[in-house]
C-alpha positions as CSV (number, residue, x, y, z in Angstrom):
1,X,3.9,15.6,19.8
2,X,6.4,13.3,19.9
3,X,8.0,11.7,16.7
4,X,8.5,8.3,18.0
5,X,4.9,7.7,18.6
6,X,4.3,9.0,14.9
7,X,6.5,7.3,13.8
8,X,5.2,3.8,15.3
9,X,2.1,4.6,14.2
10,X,3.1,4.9,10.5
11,X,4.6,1.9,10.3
12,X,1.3,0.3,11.9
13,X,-0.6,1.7,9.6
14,X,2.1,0.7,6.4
15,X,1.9,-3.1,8.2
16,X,-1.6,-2.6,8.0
17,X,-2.3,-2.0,4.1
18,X,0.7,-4.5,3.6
19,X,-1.3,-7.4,5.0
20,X,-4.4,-6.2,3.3
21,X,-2.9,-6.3,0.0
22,X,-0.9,-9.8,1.2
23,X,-4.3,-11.2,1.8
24,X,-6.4,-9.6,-1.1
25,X,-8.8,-7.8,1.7
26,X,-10.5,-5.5,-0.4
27,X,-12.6,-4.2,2.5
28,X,-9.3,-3.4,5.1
29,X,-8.1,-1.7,2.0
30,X,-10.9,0.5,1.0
31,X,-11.0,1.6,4.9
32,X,-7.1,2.9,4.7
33,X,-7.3,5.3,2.3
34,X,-9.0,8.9,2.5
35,X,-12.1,9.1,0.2
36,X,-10.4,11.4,-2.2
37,X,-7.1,8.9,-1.9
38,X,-4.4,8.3,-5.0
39,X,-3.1,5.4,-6.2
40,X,-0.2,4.9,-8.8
41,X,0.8,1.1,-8.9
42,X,2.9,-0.8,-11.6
43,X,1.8,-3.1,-13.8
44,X,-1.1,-2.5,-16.6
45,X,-2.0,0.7,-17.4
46,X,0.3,2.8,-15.1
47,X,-2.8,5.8,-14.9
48,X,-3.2,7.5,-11.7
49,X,-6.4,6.2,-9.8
50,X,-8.6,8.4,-8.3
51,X,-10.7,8.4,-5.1
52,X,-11.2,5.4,-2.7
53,X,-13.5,3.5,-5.3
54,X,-10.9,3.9,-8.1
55,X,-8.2,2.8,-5.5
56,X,-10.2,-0.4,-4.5
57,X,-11.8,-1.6,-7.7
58,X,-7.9,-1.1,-9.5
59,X,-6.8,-3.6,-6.4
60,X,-9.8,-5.7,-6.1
61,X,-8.8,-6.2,-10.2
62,X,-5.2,-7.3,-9.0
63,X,-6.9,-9.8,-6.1
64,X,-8.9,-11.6,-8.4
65,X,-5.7,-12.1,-10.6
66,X,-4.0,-13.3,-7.2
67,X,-6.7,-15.6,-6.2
68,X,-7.0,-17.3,-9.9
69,X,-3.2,-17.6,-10.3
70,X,-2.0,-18.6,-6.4
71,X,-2.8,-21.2,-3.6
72,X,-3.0,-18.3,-0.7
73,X,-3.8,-16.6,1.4
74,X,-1.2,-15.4,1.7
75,X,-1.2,-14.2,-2.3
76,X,2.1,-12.3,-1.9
77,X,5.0,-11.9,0.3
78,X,6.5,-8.5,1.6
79,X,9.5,-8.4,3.8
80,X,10.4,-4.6,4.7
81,X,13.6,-3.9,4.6
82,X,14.1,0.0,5.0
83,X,11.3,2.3,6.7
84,X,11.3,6.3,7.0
85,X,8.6,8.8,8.0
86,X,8.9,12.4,7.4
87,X,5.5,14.0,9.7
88,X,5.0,17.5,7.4
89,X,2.6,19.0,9.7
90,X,-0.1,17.6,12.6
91,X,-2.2,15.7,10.0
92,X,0.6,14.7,7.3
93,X,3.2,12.2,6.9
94,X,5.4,10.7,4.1
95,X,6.0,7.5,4.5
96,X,8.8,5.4,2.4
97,X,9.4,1.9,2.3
98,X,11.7,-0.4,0.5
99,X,11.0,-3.8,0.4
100,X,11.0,-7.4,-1.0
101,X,8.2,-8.7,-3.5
102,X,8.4,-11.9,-2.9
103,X,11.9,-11.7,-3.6
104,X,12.4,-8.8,-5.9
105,X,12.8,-5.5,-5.1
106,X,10.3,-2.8,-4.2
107,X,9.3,0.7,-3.2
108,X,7.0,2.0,-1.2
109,X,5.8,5.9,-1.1
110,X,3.0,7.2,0.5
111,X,1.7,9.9,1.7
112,X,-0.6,10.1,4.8
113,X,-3.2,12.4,6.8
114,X,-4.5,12.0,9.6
115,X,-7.9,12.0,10.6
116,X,-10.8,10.8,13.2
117,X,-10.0,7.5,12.1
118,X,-6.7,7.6,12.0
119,X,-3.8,7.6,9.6
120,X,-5.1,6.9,6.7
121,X,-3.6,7.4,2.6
122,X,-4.1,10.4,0.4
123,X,-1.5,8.7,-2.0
124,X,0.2,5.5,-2.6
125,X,2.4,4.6,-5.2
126,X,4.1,1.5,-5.3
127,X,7.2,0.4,-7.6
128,X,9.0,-3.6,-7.9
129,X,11.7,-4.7,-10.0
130,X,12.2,-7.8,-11.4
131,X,10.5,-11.2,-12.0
132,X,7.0,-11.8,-10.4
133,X,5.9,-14.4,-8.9
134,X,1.7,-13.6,-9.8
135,X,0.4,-12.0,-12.1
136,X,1.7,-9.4,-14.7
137,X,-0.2,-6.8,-13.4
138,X,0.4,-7.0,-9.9
């Protein structure tokens, strides 16, 4: 297997949850993850989320935030700025990212397997720094 194709495919599938979260899609998020999928993201309670359902009812709370607070879609902005895969075997990847928030700084780690599907996450967890342009939690 070659690593470019990996590679490509990674980033598709980071694109992917990247415009799911952009556009508050809680159903393309749900499908991205593994069912036993982890999430750690910033804001509120900073606990580890557990399991697809814990993964899409923690964003689906961050969506409706979005959608009471913002105009969109598009609720928030990512511009990727720095993108690395490591593949660990034939069904995992790491994937980091560093990006822009709209406009602050963020990270992006995740790590992925592969299966019938296709990549999808057994763990995500996300980072920004500085001022936001939604909600507190996001």
């Amino acid at each position: 297997m070659s690593a470019r194709p990996v590679n490509d495919e990674l980033l598709k599938a980071l694109q992917d949850l990247l415009y799911a979260i952009a556009t508050a899609d809680e159903a393309a998020v749900g499908a991205l993850f593994c069912e036993e999928g982890t999430l750690h993201f910033p804001g509120g309670n900073h606990r580890l989320h557990v399991g697809r359902a814990a993964v899409v009812e923690r964003l689906a709370k961050l969506f409706t935030e979005l959608r009471q607070r913002l105009p969109g879609p598009t609720y928030v902005r990512f511009k990727l700025e720095e993108f690395a895969c490591l593949p660990l075997d034939a069904r995992h990847a790491a994937v980091y990212a560093s990006l822009t928030v709209d406009g602050r700084h963020g990270r992006r780690t995740l790590l992925y397997r592969r299966e019938r599907a296709g990549w999808r996450i057994l763990h995500f967890h996300a980072s920004n720094e500085g001022a936001l342009r939604g909600p507190e939690t996001a």
